[in-house]
N, C-alpha and C positions, 0 to 999 in steps of 0.2 A: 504494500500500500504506500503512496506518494504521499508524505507529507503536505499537504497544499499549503501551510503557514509557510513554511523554509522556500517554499516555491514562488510565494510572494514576496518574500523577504529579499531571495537573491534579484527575482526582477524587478526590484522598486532601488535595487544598489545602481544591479546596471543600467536603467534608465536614468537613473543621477549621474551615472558615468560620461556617458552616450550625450547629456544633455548639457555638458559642458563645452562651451564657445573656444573653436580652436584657437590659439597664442595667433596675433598677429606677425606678419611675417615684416621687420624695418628693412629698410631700406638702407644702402653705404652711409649715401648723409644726416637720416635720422639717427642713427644707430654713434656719428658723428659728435651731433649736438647732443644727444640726450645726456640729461644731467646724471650726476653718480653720487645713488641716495646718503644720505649723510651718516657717519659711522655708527649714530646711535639707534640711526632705523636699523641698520645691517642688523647691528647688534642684537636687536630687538627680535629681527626674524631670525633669527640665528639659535636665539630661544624657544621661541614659537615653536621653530621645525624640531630642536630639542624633547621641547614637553611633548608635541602631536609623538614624536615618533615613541618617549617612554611611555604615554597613554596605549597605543597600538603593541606593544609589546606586552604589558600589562594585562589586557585584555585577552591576549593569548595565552597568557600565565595558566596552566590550568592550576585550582585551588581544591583544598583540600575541604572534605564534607566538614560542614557544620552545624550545629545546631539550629530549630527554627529560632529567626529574630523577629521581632515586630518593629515594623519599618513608622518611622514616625512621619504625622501626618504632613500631606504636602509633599514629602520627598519621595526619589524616585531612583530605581537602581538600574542600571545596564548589564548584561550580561550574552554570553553567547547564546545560551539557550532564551535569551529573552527575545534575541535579534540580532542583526548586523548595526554598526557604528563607524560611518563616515569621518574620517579628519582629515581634513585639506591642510596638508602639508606648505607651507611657503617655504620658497627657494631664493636664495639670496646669493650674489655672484660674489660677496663682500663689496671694500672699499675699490678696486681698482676697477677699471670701465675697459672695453675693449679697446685697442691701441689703435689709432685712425690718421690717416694722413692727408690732406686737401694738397691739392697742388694744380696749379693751373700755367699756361705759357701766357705771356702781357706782349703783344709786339707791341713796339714804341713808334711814337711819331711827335718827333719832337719833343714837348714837355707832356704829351700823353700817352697812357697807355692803356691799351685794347686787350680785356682777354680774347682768347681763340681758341679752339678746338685742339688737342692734343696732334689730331691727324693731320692738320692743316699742313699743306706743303708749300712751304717760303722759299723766295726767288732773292737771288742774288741781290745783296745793298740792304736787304731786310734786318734789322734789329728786336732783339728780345731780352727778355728776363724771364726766371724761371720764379712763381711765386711757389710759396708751400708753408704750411701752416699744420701741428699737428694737435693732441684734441688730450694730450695730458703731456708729462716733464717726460721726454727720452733725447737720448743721441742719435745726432743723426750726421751718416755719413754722405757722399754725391760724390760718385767718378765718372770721366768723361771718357770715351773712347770716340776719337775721329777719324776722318778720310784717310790718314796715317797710320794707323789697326791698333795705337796702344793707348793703353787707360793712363791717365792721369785723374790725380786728386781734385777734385774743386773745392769739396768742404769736408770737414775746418779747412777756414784758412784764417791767416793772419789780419785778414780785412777784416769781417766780422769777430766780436767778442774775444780780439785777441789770440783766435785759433782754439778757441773753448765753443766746441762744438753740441754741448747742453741744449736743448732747445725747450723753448716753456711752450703752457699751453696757451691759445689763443692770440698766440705775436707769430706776424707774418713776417717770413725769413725771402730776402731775395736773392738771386743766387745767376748772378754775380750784383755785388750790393753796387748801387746807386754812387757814382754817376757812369759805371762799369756796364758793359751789355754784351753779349754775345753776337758778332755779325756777322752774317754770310759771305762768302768771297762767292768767287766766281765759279769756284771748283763743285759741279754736282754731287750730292752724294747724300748719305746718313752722317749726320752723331746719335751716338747714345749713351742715354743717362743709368747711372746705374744706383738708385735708392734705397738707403739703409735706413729702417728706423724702429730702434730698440731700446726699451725699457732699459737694458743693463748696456754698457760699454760690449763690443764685438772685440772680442780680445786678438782677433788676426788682424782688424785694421789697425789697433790701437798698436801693436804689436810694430808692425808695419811704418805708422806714422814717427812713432817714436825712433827706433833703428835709423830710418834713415832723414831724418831730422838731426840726430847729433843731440838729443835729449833724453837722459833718463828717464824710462818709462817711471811711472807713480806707481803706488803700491794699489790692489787690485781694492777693489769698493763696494757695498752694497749698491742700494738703489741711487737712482740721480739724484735725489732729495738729501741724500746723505753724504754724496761724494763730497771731499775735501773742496776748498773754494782755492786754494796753492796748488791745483797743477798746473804743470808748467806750458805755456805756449807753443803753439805747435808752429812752425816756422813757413816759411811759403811753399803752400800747398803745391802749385804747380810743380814742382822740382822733384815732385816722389811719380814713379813710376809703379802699375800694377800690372799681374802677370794675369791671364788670362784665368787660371787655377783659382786665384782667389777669388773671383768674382763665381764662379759657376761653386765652388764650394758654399760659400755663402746663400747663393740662391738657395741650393739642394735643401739649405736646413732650417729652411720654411715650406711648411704644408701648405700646397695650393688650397687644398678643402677648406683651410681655416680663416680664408681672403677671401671679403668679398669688394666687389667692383661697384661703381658707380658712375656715369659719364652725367652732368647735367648740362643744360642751356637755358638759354631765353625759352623755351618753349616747356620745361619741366615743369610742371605743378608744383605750385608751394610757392610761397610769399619770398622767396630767395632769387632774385634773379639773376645769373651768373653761369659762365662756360668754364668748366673744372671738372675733375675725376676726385672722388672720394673712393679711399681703398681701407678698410678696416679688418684688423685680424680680431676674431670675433671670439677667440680663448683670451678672459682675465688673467692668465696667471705672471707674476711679476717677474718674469723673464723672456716675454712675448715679442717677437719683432715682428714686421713687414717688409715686403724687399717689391720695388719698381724696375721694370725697366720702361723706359721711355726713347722713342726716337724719333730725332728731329731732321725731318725729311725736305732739303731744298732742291732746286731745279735752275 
């Protein structure tokens, strides 16, 4: 014989289940901006999911026979044989937000400048700058490789912050910094960029920058927020040379899965009007990076 009570019980869970509104799915830029709740909420769910989860365990406890009680009035008891018991569990990513990176090309004209599309193909005599903006405190690296096949440094350099390549959240970084710009000659062809940007230092660039700089490297550091504010400057960028190896190692050790893309314009929905890629690696965890490649295609 079919219990019908335990029949109602499981189909009135799984209909609670089943009637639960899927997670919206963000987008690169919302996922961007979104603020990163403040430590005492974290905190707070971080509780929450604690008790739900020792209540649920609890409940599973089988107990040992006891006597009849008489239950006082008003109150009311839960139990397996009385029923099933729903706890909505809250999940909390903690303090740190998904690591994000904004970057857009500005061709210049004069004293202004125009975003433009990443793909856009510029003709000889054309001027630019590379903006980029990221969305919490990391390091960030930038090599060039051009119509001559080898990589150089662009950032750190000694222009910007002294060769202190730290970058905050919400300060737009130019690259090559003002009154500086990248121009086309004559010669057809690609550059491309190649994009670091990591919660911790990348110890093969740091590695790298310092050797052959002629500066003792620092001693190694938690998080950016704690790095010492005496390292020492990193000397002019252009004059370091990269081998093709480090750049394809580096790559490899970021997970495409965990990057997500975003191209906007003038025509993308949302109160943002602007032509930029947002790229966000979409794992909290405080050793996260992202890696770009960009190429900049003249005629």
């Amino acid at each position: 014989m079919i219990n019908l009570r335990m029949c109602l019980i499981v189909g009135a869970a799984a209909a609670g289940v089943s009637a639960q509104p899927a997670k919206p799915t963000l987008t690169a830029r919302e996922i961007f901006y979104r603020p990163v709740a403040p430590a005492a909420a974290a905190k707070k769910a971080e509780t929450k999911t604690a008790s739900a989860a020792k209540t649920v365990a609890k409940a599973q406890t089988p107990k040992a026979p006891k006597t009849e009680e008489r239950q006082p009035a008003g109150s009311s008891s839960t139990s397996v044989a009385e029923g099933a018991q729903l706890v909505n569990a809250s999940y909390s990513a903690g303090p740190l937000r998904p690591l994000g990176l904004r970057y857009s090309l500005l061709r210049l004209n004069g004293d202004s400048a125009q975003e433009v599309g990443a793909d856009t193909v510029f003709r000889s005599g054309d001027k630019i700058r590379v903006a980029l903006e990221s969305n919490d405190r990391a390091y960030l690296y930038i090599v060039m490789k051009g119509t001559s096949g080898s990589w150089k440094l662009l950032f750190p350099s000694q222009e910007i912050n002294n060769g202190d390549n730290r970058v905050e959240p919400g300060r737009p970084y130019m690259i090559p910094p003002p009154p500086s710009r990248f121009a086309f000659d004559e010669t057809a062809g690609e550059e491309k960029l190649f994009i670091v940007l990591s919660r911790q230092p990348e110890p093969d660039f740091e590695k790298l920058i310092y050797s052959l700089s002629g500066v003792s490297e620092p001693a190694p550091a938690a998080a950016p927020e704690r790095r010492s504010p005496q390292r020492p400057q990193v000397f002019l960028a252009q004059n370091l040379a990269i081998e093709d190896a480090l750049i394809a190692k580096t790559r490899n050790r970021v997970y495409a899965r965990d990057l997500v893309f975003e191209k906007v314009d003038e025509n993308t929905p949302g109160d943002r009007k602007e032509t930029a890629t947002y790229v966000v690696n979409t794992k909290t965890s405080p050793d996260a990076r992202l890696v770009v490649d960009l190429k900049l295609t003249h005629r």
